[in-house]
C-alpha positions in Angstrom: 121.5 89.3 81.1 119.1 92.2 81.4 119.5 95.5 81.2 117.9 97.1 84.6 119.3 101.1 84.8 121.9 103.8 85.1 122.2 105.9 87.9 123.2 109.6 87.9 123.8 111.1 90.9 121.8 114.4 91.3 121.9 117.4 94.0 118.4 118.3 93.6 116.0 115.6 93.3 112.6 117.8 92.4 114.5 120.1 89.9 115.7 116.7 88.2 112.3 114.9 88.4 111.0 118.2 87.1 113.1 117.8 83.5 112.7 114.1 83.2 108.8 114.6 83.3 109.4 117.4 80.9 111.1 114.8 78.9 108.5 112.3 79.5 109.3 110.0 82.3 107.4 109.1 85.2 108.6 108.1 89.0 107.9 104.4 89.1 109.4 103.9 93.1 111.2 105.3 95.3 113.4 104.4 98.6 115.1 106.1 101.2 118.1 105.1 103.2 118.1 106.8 106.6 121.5 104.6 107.6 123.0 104.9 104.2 121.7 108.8 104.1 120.7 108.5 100.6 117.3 108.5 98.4 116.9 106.6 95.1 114.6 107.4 92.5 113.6 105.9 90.0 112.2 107.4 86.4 111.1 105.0 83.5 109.1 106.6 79.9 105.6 104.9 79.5 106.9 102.6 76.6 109.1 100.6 79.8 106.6 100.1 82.2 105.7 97.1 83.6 102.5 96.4 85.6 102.1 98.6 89.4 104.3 97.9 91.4 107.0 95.8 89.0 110.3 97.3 87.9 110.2 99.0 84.4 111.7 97.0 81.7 114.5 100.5 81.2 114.7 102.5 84.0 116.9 105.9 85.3 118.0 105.7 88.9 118.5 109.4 90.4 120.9 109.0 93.5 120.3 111.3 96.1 123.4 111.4 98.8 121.7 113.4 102.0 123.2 116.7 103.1 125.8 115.2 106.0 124.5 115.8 109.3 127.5 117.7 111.1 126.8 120.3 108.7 129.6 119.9 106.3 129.2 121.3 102.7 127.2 118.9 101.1 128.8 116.7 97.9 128.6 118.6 94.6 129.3 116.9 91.5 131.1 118.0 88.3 132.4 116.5 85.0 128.9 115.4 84.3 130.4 115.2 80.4 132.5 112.3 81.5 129.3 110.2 82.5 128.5 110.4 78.3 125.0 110.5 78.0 121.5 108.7 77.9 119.9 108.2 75.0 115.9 108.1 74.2 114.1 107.6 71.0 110.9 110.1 70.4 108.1 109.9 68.4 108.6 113.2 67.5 112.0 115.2 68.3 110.9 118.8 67.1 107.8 118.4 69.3 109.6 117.1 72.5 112.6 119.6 71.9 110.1 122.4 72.0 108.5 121.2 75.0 111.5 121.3 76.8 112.3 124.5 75.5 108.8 125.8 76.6 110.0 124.2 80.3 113.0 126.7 80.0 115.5 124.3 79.1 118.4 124.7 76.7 118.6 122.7 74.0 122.6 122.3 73.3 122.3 120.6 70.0 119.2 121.2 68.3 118.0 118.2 65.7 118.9 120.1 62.4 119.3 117.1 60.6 115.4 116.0 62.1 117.5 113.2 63.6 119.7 113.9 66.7 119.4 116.7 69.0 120.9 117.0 72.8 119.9 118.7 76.4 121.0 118.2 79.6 119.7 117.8 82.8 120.0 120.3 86.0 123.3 118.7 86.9 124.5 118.7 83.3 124.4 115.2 82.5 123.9 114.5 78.3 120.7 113.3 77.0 120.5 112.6 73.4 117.0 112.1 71.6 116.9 110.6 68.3 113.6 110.4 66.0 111.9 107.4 66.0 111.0 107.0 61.5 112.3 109.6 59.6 111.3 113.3 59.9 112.4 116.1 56.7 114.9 118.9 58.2 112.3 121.9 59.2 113.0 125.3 60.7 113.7 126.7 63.0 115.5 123.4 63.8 117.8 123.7 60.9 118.7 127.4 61.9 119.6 126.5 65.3 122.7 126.9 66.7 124.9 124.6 69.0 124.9 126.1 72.5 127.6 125.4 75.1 128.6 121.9 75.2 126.6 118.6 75.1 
């Protein structure tokens, strides 16, 4: 058996892609239904890639369902806190936290413990980052509130 991806659906593919190259992932391929009305994307980090052109080894699927074309309100998606989360280790979590926070993102659980910390995406789904090695506790980190739910 080998692992191949998880798919999160999203309602805005660019403001998605947009965090997870924040976070460090790149678009490896893409492919579009126009029966099935849907586009899937998918995002792997640098450590997964395979050669061009060849599946990552670890990749995140985004899972675009089309607006529907007799104008209907299109799908929206809630509970994202159900999904759990996706988890990538960092070579350094205080560095990658404040790049994201430099991008505008939130991040709900900072890594006080220089271990663990939490953001989430644009349609709230979890991502936890945990430090690759060992790095001391430093501030602000350790100072840093929870915010909202993660």
């Amino acid at each position: 058996m080998q692992y191949l991806h998880t798919m999160i659906r999203v309602t805005d593919p660019d403001a998605t892609i947009k965090f997870f190259e924040v976070l460090g992932l790149k678009e490896v391929r893409r492919m579009e239904s126009e029966k099935g009305r849907f586009t899937l994307i998918f995002l792997a980090a640098d450590e997964d890639m395979n050669a061009p052109g060849e599946r990552a080894k670890a990749e995140v699927e985004l899972t675009y369902n089309w607006p529907a074309e007799d104008g209907s309100a299109p799908e929206t998606y809630t509970g994202g806190r159900n999904f759990g989360h996706l988890a990538y280790r960092v070579d350094n979590i205080y560095d990658t936290c404040q790049r994201l926070i430099d991008a505008g993102y939130t991040i709900n659980r900072p890594p006080r413990d220089g271990h663990m910390a939490f953001v989430r995406t644009p349609d709230n789904i979890s991502i936890e980052l945990l430090q690759k090695g060992e790095l001391e506790p430093a501030e602000p980190w350790t100072s840093m509130p929870n915010v909202g739910e993660w």
